[in-house]
DOKELO-370953 format. One record per residue: residue number from 1; x, y, z of N, C-alpha, C, O in turn. Coordinates in pm, whole numbers, plus 50000, padded with zeros to 5 digits. Example, Ala and Ser with C-alpha at 12.3 -4.5 7.8 and 13.67 -1.06 7.14 Angstrom:
residues 2
[1; [51319; 49431; 50780]; [51230; 49550; 50780]; [51320; 49670; 50780]; [51424; 49668; 50846]] [2; [51285; 49775; 50708]; [51367; 49894; 50714]; [51290; 50003; 50787]; [51341; 50114; 50804]] 
//
This chain:
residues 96
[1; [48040; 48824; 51148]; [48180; 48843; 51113]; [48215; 48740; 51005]; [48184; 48621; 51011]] [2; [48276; 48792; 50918]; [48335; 48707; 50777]; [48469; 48617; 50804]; [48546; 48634; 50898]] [3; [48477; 48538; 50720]; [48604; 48476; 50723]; [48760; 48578; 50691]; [48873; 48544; 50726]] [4; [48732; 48675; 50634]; [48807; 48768; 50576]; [48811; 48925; 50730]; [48902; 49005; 50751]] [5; [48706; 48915; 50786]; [48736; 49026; 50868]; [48798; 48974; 51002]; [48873; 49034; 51079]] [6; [48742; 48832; 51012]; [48814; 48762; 51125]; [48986; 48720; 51100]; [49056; 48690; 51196]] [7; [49034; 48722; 50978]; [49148; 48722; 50948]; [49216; 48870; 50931]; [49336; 48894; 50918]] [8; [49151; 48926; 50934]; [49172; 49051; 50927]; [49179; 49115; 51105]; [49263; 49191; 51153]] [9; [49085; 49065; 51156]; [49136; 49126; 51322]; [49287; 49028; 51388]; [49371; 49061; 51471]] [10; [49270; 48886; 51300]; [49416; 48816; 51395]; [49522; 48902; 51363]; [49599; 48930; 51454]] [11; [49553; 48977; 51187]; [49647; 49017; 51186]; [49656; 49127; 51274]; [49749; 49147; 51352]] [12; [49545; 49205; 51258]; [49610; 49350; 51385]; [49636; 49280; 51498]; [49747; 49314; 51540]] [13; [49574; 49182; 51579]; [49667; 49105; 51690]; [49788; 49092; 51725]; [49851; 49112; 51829]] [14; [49821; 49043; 51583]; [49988; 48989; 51545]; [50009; 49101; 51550]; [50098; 49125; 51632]] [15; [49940; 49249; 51466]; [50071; 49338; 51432]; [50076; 49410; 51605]; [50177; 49462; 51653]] [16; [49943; 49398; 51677]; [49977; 49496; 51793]; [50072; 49412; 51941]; [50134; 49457; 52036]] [17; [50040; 49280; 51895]; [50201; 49254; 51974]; [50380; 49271; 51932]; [50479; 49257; 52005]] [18; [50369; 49314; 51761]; [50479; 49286; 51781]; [50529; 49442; 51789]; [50648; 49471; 51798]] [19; [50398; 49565; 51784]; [50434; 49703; 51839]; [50443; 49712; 51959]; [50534; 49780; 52006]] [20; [50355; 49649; 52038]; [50404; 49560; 52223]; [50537; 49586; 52213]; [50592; 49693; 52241]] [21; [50587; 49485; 52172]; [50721; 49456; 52156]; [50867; 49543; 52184]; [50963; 49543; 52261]] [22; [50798; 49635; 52034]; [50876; 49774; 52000]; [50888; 49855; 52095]; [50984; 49927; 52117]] [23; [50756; 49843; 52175]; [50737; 49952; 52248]; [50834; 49940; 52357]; [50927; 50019; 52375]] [24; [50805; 49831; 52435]; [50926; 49805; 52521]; [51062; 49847; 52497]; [51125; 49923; 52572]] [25; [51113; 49784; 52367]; [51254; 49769; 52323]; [51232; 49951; 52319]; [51256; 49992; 52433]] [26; [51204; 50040; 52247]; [51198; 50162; 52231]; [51142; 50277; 52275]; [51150; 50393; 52236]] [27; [51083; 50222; 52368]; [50986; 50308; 52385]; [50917; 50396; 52377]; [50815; 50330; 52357]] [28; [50857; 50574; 52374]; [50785; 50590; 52346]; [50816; 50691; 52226]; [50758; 50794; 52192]] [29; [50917; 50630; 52178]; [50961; 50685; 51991]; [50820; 50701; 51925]; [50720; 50629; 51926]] [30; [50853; 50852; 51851]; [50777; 50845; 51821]; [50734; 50813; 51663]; [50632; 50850; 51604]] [31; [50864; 50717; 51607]; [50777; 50639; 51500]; [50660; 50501; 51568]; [50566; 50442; 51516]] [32; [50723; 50493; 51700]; [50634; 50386; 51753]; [50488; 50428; 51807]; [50387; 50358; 51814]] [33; [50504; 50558; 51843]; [50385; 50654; 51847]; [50264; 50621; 51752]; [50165; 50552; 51775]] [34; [50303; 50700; 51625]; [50262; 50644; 51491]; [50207; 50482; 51465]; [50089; 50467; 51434]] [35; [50284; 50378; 51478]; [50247; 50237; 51471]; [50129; 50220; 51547]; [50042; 50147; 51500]] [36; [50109; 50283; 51673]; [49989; 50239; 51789]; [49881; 50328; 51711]; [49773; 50273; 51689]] [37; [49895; 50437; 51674]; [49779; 50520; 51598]; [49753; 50447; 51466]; [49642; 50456; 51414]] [38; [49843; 50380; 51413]; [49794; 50357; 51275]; [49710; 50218; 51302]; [49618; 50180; 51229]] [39; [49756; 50147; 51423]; [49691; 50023; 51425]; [49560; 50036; 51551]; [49559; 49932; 51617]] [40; [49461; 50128; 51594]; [49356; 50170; 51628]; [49293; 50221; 51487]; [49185; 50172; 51452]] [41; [49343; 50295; 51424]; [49276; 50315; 51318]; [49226; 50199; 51234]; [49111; 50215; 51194]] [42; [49281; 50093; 51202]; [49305; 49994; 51119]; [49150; 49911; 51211]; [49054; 49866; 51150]] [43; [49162; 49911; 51353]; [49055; 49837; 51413]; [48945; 49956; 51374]; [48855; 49925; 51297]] [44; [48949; 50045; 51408]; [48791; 50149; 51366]; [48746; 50131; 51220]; [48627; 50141; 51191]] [45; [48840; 50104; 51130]; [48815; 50118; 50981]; [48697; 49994; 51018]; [48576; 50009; 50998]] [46; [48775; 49845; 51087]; [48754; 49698; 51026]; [48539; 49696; 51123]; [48434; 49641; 51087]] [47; [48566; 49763; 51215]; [48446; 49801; 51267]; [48341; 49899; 51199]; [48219; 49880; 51203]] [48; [48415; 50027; 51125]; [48323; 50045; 51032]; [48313; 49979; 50938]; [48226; 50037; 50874]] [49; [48344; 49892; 50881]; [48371; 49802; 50751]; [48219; 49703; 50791]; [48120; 49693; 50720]] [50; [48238; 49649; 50902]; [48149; 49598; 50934]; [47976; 49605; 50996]; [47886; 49522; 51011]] [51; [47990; 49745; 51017]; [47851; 49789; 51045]; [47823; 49867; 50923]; [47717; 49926; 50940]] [52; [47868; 49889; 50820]; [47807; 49932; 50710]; [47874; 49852; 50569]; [47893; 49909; 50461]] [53; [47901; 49717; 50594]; [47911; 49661; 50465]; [47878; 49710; 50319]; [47763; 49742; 50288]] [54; [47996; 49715; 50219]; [47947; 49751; 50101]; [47907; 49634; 50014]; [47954; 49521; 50023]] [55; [47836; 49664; 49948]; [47754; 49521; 49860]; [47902; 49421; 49760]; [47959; 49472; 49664]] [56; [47918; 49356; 49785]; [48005; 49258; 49722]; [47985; 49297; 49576]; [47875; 49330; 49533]] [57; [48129; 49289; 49479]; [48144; 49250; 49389]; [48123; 49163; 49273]; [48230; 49102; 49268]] [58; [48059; 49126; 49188]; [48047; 49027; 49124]; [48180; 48976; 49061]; [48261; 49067; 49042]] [59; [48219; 48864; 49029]; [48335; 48819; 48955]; [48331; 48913; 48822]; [48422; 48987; 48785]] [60; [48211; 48895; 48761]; [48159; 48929; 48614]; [48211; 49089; 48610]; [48270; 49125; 48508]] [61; [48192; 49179; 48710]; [48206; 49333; 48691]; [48336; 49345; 48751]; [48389; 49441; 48695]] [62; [48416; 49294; 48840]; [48562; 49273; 48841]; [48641; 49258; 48736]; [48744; 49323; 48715]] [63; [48589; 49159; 48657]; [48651; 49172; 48540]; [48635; 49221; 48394]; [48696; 49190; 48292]] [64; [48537; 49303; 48416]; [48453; 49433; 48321]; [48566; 49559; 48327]; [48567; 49635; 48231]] [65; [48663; 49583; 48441]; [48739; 49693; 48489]; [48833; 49662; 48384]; [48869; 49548; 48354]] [66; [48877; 49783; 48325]; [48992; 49842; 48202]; [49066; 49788; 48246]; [49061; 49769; 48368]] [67; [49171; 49733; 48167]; [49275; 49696; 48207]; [49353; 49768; 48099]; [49298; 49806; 47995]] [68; [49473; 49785; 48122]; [49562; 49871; 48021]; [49675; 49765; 47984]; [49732; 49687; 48061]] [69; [49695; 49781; 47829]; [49799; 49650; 47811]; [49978; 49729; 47850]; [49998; 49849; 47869]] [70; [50053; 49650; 47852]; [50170; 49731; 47840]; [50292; 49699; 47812]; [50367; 49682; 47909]] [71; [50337; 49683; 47699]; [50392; 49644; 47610]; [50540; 49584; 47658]; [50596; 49647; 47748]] [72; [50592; 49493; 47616]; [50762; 49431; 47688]; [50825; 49510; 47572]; [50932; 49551; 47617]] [73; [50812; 49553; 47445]; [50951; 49634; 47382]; [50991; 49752; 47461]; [50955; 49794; 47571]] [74; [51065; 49788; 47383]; [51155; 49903; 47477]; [51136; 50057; 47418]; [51157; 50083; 47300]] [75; [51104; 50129; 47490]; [51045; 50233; 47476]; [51104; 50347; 47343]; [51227; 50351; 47337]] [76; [51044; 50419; 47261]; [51101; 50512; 47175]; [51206; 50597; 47216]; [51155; 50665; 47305]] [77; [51350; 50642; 47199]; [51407; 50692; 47302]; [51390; 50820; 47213]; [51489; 50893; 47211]] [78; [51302; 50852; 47152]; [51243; 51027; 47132]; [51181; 51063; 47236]; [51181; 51183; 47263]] [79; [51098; 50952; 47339]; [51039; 51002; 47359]; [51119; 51071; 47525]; [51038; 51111; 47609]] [80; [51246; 51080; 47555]; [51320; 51117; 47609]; [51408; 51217; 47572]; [51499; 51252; 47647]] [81; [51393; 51259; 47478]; [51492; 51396; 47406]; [51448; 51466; 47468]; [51327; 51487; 47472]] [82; [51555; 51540; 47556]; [51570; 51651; 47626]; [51548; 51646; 47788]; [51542; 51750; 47854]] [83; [51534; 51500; 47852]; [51537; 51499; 47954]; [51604; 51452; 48011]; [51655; 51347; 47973]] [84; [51644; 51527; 48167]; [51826; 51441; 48196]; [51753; 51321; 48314]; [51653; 51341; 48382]] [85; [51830; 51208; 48312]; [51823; 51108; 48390]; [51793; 51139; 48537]; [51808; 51256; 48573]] [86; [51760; 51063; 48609]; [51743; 51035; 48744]; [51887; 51007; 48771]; [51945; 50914; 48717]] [87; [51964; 51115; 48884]; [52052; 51071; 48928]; [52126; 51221; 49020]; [52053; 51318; 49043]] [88; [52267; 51219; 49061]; [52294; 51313; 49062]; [52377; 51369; 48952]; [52462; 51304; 48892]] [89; [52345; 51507; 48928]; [52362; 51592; 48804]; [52327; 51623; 48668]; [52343; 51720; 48594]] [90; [52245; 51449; 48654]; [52173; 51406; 48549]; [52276; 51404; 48413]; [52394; 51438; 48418]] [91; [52213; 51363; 48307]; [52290; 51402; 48184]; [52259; 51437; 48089]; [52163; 51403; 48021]] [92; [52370; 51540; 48065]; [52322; 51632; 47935]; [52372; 51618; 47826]; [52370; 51714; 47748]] [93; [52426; 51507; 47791]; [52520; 51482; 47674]; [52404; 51421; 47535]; [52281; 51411; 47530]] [94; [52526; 51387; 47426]; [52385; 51335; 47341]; [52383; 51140; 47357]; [52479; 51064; 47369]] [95; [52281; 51119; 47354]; [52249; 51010; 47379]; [52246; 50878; 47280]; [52222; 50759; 47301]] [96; [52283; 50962; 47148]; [52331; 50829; 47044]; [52485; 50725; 47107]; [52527; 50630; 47041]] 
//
């Protein structure tokens, strides 16, 4: 067991007492339903994680991965002609 998977089982600890918790206060809701399934899953993943380890990363090919730049000016507003805003009703007016 790694330093990273053993930190990795305290947190499901933490998280399955404080669905303990919920459970009491709420009981058998079923978003709390959900929480107990998602956190068995989370232990099967960390158990398969561990009987079939994938080969570690190098620093060197971590940072071989694309990175995309992305610019702080402010966007062409052509490139919005003709589309109405996020909102309700949106808008259709002209935008100068």
């Amino acid at each position: 067991m790694t330093t990273e998977t053993s930190e990795l089982r305290r947190g499901i600890g933490q998280l399955r007492q404080s669905v303990r918790t919920l459970m009491m206060k709420y009981g058998d809701a079923p978003s709390v339903r959900r929480l107990v399934t998602d956190l068995e899953r989370l232990s099967i993943d960390v158990d398969d994680f561990e009987q079939s380890r994938p080969a570690p990363v190098s620093a060197s090919a971590a940072a071989k991965q694309e990175k995309i730049p992305v610019p702080d000016t402010p966007y062409d507003d052509s490139l919005w002609a003709g589309v109405d805003d996020e909102g309700v009703g949106g808008y259709h007016g002209d935008r100068s």
